[in-house]
N, C-alpha and C positions, 0 to 999 in steps of 0.2 A: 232482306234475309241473306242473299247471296251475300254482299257487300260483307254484315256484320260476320260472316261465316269464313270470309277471306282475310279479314280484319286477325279476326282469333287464331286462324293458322298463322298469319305473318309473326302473330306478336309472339304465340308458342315456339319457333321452330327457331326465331332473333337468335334466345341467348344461346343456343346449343353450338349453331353456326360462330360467333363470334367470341366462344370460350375456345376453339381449337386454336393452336399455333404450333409453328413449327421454330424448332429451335435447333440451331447450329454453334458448334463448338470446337476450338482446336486445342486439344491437349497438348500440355509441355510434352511428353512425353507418351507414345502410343499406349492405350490400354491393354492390356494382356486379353481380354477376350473380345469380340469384332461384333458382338451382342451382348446387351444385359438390361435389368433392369435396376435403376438408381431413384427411390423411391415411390412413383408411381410413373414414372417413363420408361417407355421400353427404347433404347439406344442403341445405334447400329454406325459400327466406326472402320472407317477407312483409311489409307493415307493420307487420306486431303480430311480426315475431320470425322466428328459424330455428328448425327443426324437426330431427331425425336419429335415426333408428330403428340402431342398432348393434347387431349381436352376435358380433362379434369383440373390441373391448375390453371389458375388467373395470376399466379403472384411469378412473372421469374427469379426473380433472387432466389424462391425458393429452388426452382427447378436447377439453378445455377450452382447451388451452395450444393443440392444433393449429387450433383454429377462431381464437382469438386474433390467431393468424401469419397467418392466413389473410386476414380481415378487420378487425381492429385491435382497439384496447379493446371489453370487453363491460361493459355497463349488467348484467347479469345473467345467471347462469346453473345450469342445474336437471337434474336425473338422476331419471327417475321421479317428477315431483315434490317433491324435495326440494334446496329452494334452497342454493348456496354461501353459505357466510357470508360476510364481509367480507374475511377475511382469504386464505379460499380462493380469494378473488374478485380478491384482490391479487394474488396468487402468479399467477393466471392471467392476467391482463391486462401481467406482468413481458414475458410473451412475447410479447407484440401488438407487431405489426408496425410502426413508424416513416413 
């Protein structure tokens, strides 16, 4: 009974834990305000970068493309630490705002 009861918590509590991620970003150019929210992220920028703890999306291109529109080309951008490459870095920046 314990067993199956520890079971069902592990498997409930999984996906919540490993939808969060933190995502790091460095704008071409600083954003005019140091908070905001850029579709469902709330974002917090500094000299060295944006910051965004999410866990509601699982896609980042999304989360990438709405900071983009948000604040314009990014210099770089990272999911848990693990950087965009070039080309995911193109696709994202297609959507940066004008």
């Amino acid at each position: 009974m314990v067993r199956n009861l520890l079971l069902s918590l592990a498997i409930v509590s999984t996906p919540a834990l490993a939808a969060t991620a933190t995502f790091q970003a460095e704008p071409a150019a600083r954003p005019g305000q140091d908070r905001f929210v850029a579709r469902d992220s709330v974002w917090r920028c500094t000299d060295a970068g944006c910051v965004s703890t999410n866990a509601t999306s699982t896609r980042p291109a999304i989360v990438c493309a709405a900071l983009a529109r948000q604040v314009g080309a990014l210099r770089s951008f990272s999911v848990d630490g693990r950087a965009f490459g070039a080309e995911e870095l193109e696709t994202c920046n297609a959507r940066a705002a004008n």
